[in-house]
Residue frames as a rotation matrix with the C-alpha (Angstrom) as fourth column:
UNK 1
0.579 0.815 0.000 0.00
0.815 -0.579 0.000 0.00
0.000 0.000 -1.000 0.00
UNK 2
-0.511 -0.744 0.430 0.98
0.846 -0.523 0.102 3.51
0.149 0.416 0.897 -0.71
UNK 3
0.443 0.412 -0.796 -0.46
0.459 -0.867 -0.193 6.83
-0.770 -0.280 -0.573 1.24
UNK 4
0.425 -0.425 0.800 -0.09
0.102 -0.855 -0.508 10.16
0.900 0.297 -0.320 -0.86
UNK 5
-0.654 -0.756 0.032 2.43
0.394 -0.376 -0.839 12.26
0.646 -0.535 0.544 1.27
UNK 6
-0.871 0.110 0.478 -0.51
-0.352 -0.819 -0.454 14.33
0.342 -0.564 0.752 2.66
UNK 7
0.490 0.862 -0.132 -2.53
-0.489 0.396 0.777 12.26
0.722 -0.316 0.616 3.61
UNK 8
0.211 -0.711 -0.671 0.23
0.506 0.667 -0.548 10.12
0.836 -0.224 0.500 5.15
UNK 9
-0.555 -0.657 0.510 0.99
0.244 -0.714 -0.656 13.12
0.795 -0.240 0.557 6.60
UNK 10
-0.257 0.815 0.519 -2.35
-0.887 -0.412 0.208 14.05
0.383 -0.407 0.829 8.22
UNK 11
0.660 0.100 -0.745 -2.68
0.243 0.910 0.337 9.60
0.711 -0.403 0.576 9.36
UNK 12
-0.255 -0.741 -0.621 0.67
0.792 0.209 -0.574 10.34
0.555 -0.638 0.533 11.47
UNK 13
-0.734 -0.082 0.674 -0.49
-0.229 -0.905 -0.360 13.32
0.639 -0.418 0.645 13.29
UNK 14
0.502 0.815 0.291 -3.38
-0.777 0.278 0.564 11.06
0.379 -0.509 0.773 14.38
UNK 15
0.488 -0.461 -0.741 -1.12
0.342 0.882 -0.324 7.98
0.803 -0.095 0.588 15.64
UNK 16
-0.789 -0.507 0.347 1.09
0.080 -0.645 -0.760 10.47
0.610 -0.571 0.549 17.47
UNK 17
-0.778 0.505 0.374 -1.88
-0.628 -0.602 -0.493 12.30
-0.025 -0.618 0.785 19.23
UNK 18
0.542 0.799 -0.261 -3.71
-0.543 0.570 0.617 8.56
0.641 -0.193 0.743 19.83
UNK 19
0.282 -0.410 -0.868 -0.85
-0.082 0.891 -0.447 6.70
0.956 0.197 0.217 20.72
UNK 20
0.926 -0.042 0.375 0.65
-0.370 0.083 0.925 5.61
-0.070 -0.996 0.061 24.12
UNK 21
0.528 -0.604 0.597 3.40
0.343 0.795 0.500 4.11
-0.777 -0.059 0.627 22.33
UNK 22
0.550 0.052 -0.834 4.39
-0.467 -0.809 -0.358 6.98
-0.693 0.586 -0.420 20.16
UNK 23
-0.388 -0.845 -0.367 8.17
-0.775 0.083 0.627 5.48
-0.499 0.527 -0.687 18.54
UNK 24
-0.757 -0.304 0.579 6.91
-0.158 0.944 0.290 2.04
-0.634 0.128 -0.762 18.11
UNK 25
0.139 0.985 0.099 3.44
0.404 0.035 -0.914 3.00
-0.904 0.167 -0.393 16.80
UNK 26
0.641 -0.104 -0.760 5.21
-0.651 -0.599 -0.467 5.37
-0.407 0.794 -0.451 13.67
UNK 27
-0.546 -0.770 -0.330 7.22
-0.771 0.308 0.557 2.96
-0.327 0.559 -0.762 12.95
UNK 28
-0.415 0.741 0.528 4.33
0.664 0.644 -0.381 0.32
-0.622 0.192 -0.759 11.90
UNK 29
0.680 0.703 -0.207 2.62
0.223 -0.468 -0.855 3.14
-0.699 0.535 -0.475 10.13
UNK 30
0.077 -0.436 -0.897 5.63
-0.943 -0.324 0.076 3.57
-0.324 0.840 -0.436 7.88
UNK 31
-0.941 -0.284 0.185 6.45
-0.127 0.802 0.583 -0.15
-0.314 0.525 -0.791 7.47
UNK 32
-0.311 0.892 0.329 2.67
0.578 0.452 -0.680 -0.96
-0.755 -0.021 -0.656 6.98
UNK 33
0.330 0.773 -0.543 2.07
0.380 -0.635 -0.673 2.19
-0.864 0.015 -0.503 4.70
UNK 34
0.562 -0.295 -0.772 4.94
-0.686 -0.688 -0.237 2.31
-0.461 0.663 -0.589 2.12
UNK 35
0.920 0.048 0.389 5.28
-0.030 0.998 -0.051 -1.02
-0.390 0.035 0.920 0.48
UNK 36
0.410 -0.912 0.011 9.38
0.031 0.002 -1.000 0.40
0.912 0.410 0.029 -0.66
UNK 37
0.152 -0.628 0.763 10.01
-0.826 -0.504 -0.251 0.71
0.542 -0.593 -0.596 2.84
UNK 38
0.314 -0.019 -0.949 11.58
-0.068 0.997 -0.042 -2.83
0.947 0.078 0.312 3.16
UNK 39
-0.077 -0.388 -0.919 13.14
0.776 0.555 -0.300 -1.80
0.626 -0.736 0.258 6.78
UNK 40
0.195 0.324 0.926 12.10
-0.311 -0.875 0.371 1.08
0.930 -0.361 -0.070 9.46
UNK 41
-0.076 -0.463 -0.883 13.86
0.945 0.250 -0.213 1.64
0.319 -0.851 0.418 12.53
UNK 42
0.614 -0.023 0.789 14.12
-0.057 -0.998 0.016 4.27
0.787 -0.055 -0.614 14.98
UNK 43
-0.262 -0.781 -0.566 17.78
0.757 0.197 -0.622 5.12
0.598 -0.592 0.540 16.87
UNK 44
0.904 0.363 0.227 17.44
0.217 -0.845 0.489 7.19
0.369 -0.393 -0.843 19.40
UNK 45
0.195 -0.900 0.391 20.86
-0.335 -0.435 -0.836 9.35
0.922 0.032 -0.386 20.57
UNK 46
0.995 0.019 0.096 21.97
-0.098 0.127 0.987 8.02
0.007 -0.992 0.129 24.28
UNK 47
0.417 -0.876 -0.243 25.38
0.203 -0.171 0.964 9.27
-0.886 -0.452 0.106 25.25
UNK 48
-0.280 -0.453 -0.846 27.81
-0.729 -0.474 0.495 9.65
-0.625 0.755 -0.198 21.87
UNK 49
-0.965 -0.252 0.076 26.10
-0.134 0.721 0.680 6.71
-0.226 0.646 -0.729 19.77
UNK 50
-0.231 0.973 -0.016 22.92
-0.972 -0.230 0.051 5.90
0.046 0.028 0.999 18.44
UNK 51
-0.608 0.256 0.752 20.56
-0.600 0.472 -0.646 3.33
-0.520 -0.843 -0.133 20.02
UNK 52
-0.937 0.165 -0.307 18.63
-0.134 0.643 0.754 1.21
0.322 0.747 -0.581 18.33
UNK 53
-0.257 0.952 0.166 14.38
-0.294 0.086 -0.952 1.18
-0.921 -0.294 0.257 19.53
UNK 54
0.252 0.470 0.846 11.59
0.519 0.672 -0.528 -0.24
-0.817 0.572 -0.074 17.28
UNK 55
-0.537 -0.334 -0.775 11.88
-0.794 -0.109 0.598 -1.41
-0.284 0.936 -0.207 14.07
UNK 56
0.429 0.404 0.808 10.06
0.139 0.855 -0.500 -3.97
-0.893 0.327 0.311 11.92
UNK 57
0.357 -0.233 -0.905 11.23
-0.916 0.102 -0.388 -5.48
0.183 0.967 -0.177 8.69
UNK 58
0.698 -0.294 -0.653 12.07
0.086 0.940 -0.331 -9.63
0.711 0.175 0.681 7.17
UNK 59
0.302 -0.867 -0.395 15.41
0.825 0.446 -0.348 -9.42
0.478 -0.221 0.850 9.83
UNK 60
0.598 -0.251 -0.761 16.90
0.538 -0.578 0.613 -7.92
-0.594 -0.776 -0.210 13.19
UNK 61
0.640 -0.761 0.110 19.99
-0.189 -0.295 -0.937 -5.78
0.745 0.578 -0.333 11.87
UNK 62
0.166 -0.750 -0.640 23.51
0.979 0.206 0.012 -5.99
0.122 -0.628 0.768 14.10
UNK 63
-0.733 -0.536 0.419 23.88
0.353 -0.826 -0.439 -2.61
0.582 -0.174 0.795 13.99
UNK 64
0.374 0.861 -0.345 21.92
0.601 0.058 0.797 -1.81
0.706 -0.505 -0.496 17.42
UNK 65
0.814 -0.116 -0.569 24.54
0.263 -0.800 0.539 0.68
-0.518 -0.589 -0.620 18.43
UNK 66
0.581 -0.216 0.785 26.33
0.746 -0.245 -0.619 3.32
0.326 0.945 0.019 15.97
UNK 67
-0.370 -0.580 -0.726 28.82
0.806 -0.589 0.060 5.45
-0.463 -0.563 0.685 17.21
UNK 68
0.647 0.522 -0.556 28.23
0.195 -0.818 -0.541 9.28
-0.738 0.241 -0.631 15.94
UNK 69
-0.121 -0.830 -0.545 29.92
-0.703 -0.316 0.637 9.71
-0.701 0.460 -0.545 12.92
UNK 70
-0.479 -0.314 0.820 29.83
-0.396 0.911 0.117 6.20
-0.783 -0.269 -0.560 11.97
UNK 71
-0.564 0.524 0.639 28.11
0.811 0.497 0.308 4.93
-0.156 0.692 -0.705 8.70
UNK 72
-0.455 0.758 0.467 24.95
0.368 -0.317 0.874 6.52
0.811 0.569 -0.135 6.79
UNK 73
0.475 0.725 -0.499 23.16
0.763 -0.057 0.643 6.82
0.438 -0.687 -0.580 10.37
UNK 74
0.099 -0.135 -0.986 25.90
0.809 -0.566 0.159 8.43
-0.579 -0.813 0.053 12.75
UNK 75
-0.562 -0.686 0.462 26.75
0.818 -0.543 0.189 11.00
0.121 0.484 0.866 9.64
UNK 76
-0.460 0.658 0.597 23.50
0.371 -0.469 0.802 12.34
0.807 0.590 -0.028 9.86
UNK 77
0.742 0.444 -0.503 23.09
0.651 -0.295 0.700 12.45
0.162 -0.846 -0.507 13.42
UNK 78
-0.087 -0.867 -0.491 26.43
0.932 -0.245 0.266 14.35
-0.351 -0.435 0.829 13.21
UNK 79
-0.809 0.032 0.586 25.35
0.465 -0.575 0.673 16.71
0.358 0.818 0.450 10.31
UNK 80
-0.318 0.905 -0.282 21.58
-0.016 -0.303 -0.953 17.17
-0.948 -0.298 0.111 11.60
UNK 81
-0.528 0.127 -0.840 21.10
-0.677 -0.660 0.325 16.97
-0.513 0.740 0.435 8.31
UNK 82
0.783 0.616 0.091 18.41
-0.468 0.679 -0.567 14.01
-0.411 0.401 0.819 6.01
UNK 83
-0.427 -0.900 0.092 20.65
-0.546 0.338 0.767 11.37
-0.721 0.277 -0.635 4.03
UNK 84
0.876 0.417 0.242 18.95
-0.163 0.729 -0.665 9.88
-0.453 0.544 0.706 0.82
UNK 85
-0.341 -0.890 0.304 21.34
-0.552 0.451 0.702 7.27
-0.761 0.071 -0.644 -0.47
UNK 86
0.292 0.663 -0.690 20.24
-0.891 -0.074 -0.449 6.21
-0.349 0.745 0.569 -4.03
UNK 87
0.615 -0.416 -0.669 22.68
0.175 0.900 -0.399 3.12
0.769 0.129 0.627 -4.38
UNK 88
0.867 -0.418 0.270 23.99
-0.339 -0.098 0.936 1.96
-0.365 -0.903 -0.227 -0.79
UNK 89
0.804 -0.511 0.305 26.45
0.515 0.854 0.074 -0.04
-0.298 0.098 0.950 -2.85
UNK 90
0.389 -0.523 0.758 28.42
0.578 -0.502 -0.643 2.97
0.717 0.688 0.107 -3.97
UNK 91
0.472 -0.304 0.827 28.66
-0.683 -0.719 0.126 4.90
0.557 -0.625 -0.547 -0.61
UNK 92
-0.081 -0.353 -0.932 31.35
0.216 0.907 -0.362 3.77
0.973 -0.230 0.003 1.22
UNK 93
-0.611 0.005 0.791 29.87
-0.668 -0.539 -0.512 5.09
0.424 -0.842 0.333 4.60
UNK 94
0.153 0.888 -0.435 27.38
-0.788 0.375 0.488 2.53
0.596 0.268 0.757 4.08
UNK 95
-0.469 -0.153 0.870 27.06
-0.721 0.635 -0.277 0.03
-0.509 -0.758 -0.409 6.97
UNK 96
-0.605 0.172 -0.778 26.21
-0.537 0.633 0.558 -3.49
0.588 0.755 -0.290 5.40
UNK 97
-0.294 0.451 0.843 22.86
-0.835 0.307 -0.456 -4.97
-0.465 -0.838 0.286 7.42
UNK 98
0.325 0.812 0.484 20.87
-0.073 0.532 -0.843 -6.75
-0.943 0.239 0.233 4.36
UNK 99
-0.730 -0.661 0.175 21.87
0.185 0.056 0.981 -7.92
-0.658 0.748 0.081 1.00
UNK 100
0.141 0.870 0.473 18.53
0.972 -0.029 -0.235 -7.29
-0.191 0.492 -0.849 -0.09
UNK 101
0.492 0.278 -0.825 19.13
0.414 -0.908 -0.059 -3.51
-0.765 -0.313 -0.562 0.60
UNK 102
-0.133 -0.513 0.848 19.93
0.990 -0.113 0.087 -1.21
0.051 0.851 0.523 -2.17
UNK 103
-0.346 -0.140 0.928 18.96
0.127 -0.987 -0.102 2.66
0.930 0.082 0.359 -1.05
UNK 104
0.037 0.321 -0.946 18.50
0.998 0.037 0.052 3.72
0.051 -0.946 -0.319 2.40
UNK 105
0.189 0.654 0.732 17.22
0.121 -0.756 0.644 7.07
0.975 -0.033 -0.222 3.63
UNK 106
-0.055 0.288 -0.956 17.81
0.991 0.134 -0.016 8.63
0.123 -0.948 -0.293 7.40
UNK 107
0.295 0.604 0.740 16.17
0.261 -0.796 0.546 11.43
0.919 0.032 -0.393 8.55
UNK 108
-0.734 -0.651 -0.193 17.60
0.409 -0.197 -0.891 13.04
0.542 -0.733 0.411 11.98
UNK 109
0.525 0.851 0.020 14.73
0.499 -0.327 0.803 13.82
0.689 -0.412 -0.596 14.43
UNK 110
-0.777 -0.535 0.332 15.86
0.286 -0.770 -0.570 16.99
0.560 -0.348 0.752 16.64
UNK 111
0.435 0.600 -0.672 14.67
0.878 -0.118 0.463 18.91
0.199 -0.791 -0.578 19.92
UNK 112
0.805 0.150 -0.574 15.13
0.187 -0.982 0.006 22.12
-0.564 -0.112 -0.818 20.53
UNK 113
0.341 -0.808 -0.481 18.24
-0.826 -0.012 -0.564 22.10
0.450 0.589 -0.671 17.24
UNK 114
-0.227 -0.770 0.596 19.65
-0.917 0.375 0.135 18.82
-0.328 -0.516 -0.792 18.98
UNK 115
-0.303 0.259 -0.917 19.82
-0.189 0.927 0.324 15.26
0.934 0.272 -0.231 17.12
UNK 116
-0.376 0.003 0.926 18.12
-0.799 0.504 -0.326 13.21
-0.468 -0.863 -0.188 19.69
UNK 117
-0.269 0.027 0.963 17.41
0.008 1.000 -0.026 10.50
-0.963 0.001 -0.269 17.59
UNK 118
-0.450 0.162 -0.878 16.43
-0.867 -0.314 0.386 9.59
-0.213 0.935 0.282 13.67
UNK 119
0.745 0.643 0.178 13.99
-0.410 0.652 -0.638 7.71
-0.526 0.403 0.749 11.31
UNK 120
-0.427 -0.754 -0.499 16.44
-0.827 0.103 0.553 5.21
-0.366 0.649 -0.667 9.32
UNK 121
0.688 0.708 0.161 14.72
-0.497 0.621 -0.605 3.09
-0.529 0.336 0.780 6.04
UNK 122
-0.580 -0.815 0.016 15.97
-0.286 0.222 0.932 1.14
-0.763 0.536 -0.361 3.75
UNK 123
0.388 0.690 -0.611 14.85
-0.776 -0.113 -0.620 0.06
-0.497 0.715 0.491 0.46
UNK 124
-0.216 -0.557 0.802 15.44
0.181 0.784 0.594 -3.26
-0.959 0.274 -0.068 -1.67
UNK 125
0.756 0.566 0.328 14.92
0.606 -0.417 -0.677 -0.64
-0.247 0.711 -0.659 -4.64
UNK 126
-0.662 -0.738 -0.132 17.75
0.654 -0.655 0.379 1.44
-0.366 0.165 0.916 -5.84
UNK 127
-0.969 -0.105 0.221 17.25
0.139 -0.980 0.142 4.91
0.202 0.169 0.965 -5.83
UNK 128
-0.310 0.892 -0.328 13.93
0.873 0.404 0.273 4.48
0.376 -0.202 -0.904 -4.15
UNK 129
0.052 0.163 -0.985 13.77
0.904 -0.427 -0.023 8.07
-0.424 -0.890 -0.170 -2.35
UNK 130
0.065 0.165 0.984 12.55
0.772 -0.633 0.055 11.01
0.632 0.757 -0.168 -3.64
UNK 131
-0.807 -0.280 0.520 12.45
-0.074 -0.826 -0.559 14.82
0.586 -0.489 0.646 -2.15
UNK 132
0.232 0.921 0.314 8.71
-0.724 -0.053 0.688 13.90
0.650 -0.387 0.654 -1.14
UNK 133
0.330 -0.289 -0.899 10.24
0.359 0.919 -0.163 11.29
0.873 -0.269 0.407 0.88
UNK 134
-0.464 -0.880 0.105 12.65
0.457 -0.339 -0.822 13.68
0.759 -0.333 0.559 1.94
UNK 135
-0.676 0.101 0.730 10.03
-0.274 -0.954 -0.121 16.10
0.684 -0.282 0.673 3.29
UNK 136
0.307 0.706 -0.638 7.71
-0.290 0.708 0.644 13.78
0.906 -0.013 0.423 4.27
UNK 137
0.477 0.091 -0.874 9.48
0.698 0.566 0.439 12.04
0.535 -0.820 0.206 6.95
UNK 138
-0.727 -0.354 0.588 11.37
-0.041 -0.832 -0.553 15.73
0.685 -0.427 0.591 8.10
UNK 139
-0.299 0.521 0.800 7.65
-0.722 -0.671 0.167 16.25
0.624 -0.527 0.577 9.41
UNK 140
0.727 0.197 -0.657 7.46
0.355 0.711 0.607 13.04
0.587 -0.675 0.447 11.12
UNK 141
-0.350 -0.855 -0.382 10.62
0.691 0.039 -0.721 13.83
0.632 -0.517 0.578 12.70
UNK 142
-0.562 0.001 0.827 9.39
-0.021 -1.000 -0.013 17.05
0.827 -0.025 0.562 13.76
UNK 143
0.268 0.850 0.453 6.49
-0.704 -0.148 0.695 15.52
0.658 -0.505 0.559 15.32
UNK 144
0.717 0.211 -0.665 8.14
0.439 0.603 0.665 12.94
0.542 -0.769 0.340 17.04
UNK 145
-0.429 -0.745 0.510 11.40
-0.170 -0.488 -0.856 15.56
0.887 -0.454 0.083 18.64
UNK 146
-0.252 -0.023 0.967 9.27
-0.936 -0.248 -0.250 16.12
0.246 -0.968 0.041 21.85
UNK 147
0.792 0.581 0.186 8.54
-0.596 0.671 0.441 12.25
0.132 -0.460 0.878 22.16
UNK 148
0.400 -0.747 -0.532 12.28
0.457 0.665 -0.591 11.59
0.795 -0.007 0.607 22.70
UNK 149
0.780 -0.132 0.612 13.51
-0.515 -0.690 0.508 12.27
0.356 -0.711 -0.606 25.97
C-alpha cells in the first residue's frame, strides 16, 4: 500500500496524538504504509552513539549501536542533516545490514536544534527516495522531537 504524502501526513499526526506508544506505533505506520520501505527503525541518541528502539522489517539488523559519525546513520546524526542514499552499494559510509538492501534514507529527528534520535529506512529498490520522501518524513521527525527524551 501507498499513502499520498498528505494524507500520510495528516494519518501520522493522528497515531502520534492517539498513541501511548508513540516510537513504536510510527514505525508500523511507515512499514505498513509504504510497500518500498523494506526496513524502518528508529535510533534514538543516548550518550555519543545511536541506540537502536523499534523497528520492523524480514530481519533484526547488528547494527543496534552506531557510534556518531559512523556509517549513513551516525553522519546524519552528526550533520543534523536528512541522508537519501540512491545506491547503498556505492557509498562507502554505508554500513552493510541486508543484501537485499539497495537505497536507504535517514532522517535526523531533533529537539530544541539537537539530534536526539532519527527515522532510518531502507529500500530493496535502488534509488527508491525522492524529495517527497525527503520532506515527508522531516515532518514526522518534527512531530516525534518532543517524544524523545
Amino acid at each position: 500500500m501507498f499513502l499520498d504524502y498528505e494524507t500520510a501526513e495528516k494519518e501520522m499526526q493522528s497515531v502520534i496524538d492517539g498513541s501511548s506508544n508513540v516510537l513504536e506505533d510510527v514505525v508500523d505506520f511507515l512499514y505498513k504504509n509504504f510497500d518500498y520501505y523494506s526496513w524502518v527503525g528508529i535510533y534514538t541518541v543516548e550518550n555519543n552513539e545511536l541506540v537502536l528502539g523499534p523497528w520492523r522489517g524480514p530481519h533484526a539488523t547488528e547494527h543496534t549501536r552506531i557510534p556518531i559519525g559512523s556509517g549513513i546513520c551516525g553522519a546524519a546524526a552528526s550533520s543534523g542533516k536528512t541522508e537519501i542514499v540512491p545506491d547503498v552499494k556505492s557509498d562507502g559510509r554505508y554500513l552493510s545490514c541486508f543484501v537485499s538492501t539497495k537505497s536507504e534514507i535517514v532522517v535526523p529527528i531533533k529537539k530544541q536544534d539537537m539530534v536526539v534520535g532519527e527515522i532510518d529506512i531502507d529500500s530493496d529498490k535502488r534509488d527508491a527516495f525522492t524529495k517527497m520522501d525527503s520532506l515527508f518524513l522531516e515532518k514526522v521527525s518534527d512531530m516525534l522531537g518532543e517524544h524523545i527524551h
